[in-house]
C-alpha positions as CSV (number, residue, x, y, z in Angstrom):
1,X,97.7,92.4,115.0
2,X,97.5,88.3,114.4
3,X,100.7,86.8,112.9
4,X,100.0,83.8,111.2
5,X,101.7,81.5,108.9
6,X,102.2,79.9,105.9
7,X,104.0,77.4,104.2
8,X,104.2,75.0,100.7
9,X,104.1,71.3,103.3
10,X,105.4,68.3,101.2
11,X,106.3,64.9,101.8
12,X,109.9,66.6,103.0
13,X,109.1,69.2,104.5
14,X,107.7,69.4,108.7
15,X,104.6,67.7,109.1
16,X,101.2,69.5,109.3
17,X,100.8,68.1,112.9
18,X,104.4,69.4,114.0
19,X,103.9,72.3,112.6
20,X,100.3,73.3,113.9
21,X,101.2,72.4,117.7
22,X,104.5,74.6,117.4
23,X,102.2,77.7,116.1
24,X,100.0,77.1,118.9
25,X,102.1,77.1,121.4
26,X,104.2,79.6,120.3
27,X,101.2,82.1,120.1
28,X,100.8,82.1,116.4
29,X,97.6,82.8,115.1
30,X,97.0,80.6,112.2
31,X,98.0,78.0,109.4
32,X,97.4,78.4,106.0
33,X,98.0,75.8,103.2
34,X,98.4,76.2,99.8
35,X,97.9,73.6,97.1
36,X,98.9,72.8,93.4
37,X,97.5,69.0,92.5
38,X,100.4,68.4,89.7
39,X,103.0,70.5,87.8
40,X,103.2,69.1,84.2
41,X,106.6,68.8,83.2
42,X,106.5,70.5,80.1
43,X,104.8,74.1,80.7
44,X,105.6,77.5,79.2
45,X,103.6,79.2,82.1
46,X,107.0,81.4,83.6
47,X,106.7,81.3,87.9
48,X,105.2,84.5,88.7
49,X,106.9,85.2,92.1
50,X,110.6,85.4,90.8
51,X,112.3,87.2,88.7
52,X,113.6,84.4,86.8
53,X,110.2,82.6,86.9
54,X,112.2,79.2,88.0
55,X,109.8,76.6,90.0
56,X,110.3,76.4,93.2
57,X,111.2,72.3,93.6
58,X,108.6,71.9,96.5
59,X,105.2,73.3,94.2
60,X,105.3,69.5,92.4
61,X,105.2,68.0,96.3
62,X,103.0,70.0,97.5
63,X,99.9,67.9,100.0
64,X,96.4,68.3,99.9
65,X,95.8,71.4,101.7
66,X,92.4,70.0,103.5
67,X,93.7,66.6,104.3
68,X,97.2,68.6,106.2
69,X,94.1,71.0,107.7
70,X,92.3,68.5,109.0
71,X,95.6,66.7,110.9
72,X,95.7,70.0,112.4
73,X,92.4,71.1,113.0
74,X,93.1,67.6,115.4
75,X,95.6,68.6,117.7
76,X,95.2,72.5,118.2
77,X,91.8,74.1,119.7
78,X,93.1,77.6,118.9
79,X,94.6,78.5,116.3
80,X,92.9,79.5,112.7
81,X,93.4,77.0,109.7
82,X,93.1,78.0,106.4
83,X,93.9,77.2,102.6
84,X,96.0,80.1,101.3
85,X,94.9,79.6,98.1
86,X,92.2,76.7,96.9
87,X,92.4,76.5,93.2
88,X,88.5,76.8,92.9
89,X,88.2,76.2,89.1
90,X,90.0,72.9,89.5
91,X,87.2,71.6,91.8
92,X,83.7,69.9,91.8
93,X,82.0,72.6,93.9
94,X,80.0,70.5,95.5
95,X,82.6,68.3,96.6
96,X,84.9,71.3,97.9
97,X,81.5,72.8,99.6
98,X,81.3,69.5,101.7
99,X,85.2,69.3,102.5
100,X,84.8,73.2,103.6
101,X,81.8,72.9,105.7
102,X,83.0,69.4,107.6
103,X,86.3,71.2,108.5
104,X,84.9,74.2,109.4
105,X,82.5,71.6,111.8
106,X,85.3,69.5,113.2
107,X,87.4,72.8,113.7
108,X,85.1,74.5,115.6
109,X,84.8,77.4,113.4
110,X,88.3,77.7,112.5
111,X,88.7,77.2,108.9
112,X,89.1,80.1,106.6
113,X,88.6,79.6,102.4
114,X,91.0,81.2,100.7
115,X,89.8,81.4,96.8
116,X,92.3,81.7,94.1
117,X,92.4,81.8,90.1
118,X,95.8,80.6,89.4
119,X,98.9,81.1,87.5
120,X,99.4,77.9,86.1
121,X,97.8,77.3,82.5
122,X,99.2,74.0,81.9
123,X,97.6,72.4,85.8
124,X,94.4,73.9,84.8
125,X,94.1,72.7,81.2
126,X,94.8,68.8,82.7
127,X,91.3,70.0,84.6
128,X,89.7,70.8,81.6
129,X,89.0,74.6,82.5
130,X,89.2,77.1,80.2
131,X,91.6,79.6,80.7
132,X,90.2,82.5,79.4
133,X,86.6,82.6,81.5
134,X,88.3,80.9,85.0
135,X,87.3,83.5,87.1
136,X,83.4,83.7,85.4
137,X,83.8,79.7,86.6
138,X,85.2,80.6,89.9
139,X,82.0,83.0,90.8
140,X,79.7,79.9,89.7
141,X,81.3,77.9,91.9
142,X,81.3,80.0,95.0
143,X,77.5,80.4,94.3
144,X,76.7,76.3,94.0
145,X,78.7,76.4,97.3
146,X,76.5,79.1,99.0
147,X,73.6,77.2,97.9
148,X,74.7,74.4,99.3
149,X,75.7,75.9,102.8
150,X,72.3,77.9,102.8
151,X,69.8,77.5,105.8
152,X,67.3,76.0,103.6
153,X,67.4,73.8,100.7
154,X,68.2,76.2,98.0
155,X,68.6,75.5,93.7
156,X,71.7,77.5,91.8
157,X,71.3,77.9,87.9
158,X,74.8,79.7,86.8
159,X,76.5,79.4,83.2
160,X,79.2,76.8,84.2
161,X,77.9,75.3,87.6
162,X,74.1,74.6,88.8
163,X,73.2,72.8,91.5
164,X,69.8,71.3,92.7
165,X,68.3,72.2,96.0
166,X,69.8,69.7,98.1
167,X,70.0,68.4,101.7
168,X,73.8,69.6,102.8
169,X,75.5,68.8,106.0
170,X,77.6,70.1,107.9
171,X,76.7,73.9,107.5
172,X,79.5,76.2,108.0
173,X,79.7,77.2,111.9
174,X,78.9,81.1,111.7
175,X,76.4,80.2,108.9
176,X,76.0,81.6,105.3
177,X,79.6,80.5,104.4
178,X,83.1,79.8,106.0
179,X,85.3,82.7,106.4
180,X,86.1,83.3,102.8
181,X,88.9,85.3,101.3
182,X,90.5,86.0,97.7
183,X,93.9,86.2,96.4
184,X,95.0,88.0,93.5
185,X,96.3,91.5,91.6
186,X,94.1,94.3,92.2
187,X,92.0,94.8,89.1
188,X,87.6,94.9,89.0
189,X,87.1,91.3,88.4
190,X,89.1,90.6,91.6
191,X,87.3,93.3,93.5
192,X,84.1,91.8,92.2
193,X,84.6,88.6,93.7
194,X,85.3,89.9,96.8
195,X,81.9,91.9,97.2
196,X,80.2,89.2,95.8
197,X,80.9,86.2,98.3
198,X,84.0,87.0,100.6
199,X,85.0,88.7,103.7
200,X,88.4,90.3,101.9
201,X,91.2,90.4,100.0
202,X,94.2,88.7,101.0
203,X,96.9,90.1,98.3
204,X,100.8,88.9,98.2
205,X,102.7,91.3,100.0
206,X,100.5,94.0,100.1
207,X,102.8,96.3,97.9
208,X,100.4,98.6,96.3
209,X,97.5,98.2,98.5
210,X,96.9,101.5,99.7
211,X,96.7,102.7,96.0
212,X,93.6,99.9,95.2
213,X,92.1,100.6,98.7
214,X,89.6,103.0,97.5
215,X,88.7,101.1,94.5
216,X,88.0,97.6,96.5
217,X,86.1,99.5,98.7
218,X,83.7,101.6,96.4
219,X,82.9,97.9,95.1
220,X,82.3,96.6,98.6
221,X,79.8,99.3,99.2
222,X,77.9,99.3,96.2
223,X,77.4,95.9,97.1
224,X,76.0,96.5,100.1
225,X,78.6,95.5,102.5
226,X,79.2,97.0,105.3
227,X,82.9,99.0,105.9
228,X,83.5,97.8,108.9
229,X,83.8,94.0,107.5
230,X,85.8,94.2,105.0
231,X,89.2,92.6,105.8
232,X,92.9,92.9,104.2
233,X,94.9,90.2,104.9
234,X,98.7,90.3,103.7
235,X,100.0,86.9,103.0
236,X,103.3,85.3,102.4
237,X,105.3,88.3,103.5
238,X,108.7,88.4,104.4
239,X,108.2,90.4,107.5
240,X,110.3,93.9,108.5
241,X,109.9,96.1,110.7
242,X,109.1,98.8,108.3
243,X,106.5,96.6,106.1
244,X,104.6,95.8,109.8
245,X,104.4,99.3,110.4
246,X,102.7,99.9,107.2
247,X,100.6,97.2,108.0
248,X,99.2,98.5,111.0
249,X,98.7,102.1,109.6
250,X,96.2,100.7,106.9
251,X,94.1,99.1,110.0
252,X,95.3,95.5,109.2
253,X,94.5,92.7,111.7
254,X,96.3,89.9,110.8
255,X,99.6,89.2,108.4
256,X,100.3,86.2,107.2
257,X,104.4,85.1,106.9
258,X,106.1,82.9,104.8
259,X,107.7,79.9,106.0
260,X,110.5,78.0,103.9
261,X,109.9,75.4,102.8
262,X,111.9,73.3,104.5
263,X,112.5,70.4,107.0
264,X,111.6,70.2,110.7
265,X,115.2,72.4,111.7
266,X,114.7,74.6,109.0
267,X,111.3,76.0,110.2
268,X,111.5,75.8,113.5
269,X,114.7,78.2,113.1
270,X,112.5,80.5,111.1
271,X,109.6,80.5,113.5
272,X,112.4,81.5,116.4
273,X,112.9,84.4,114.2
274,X,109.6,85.4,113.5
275,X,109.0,85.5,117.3
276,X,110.1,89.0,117.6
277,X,106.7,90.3,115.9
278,X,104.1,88.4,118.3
279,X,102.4,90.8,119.7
């Protein structure tokens, strides 16, 4: 199983470049950024991942996951680099096509799309997207990307997003698309993206999985994707013994863990600790 890594990186936190050569070294499998653009002061959206939906002080400080990627993707050869999650409906597609596909390129094949909705109403309104049809945005996008990363010069015509048939460079390394993967609750509209344009699910924690398996997978299939490929990828766990053992009975391959969000000392401490699951 590949332990990878992930972690909010601000302007005081360890740097992406620290960071990415200690994972390498250390025999870590992979990076993945997360990203908020702003956090409006005033917001009635309550933190979803607490109890007491407080902020966490480092979401407002948060860098841009492709430009800490890319100092990355510059000093390791090995390890997998990834956004863990893009806010999709808060991007030009085209734009976030071109960033994709040139670190995927300059990586070597490393980089890994994770797709998100979000949680934050009051961040996405300042991007002019409408709450209520986000995710119907999000599968536009993901299609005006495809198109984009297609072979051939190819035309999109969607609801929210079109794109012309276009000259596009870089393509994606493995062709067709990056690695792609979505986060989110279990529910159809989530299992729909996934069959649609991704490689897998990559849901918090993975409490509850097992349950949702044989839904996702019905989906996948009637899509016309093959068992075999479909991946689940826990991410931002706070690893246990007991949680990896689950892990591994559901046929996971790689687990993603949670690193504070800290300073240098702080994260190096908790990467000693996490040691104990490399494989």
């Amino acid at each position: 199983m590949r332990i990878s890594t992930t972690i909010t990186v601000t302007d005081e936190t360890i740097t992406p470049v620290r960071l990415a050569r200690e994972l390498e070294e250390r025999g870590f499998a992979g990076l993945y950024l997360p990203e908020h653009t702003h956090i409006p002061v005033e917001r009635t959206t309550p933190f979803p991942f607490t109890d007491g939906g407080d902020l966490p002080s480092g979401y407002g400080r948060t860098l841009d996951p492709f430009v800490g990627l890319a100092q990355a993707a510059a000093v390791t050869s090995r390890i997998s680099l990834g956004t863990g999650v893009l806010l999709v409906a808060q991007h030009d597609p085209i734009t976030v096509a071109k960033q994709a596909a040139s670190l995927d390129h300059l990586s070597g094949g490393r980089f890994t799309l994770g797709v998100g909705f979000g949680w934050n109403k009051e961040e996405a309104v300042d991007h002019g997207v409408e709450w209520a049809t986000r995710r119907e945005l999000v599968l536009d996008q993901m299609r005006v990307m495809r198109a984009l990363w297609a072979d051939e010069p190819t035309a999109y015509e969607g609801e929210f997003r079109s794109v012309s048939a276009s000259h596009a460079f870089p393509k994606p390394v493995r062709g067709a698309s990056p690695r792609t993967l979505v986060g989110g609750a279990a529910g159809p509209k989530l299992f729909a993206h996934i069959a649609a344009y991704a490689d897998g699910w990559m849901p918090i924690g993975a409490a509850g999985v097992r349950d949702a398996l044989p839904e996702l997978r019905a989906v996948w299939e009637a899509a016309g994707r093959s068992p075999k490929e479909l991946e689940i990828m826990p991410y931002a766990v706070q690893p246990t013994p007991e949680k990896m053992a689950y892990y591994e009975e559901l046929g996971v391959e790689e687990v993603v863990f949670l690193l504070p969000t800290a300073d240098e000392d702080g994260v190096l401490r908790a990467l000693d600790d996490f040691g104990r699951y490399l494989p």
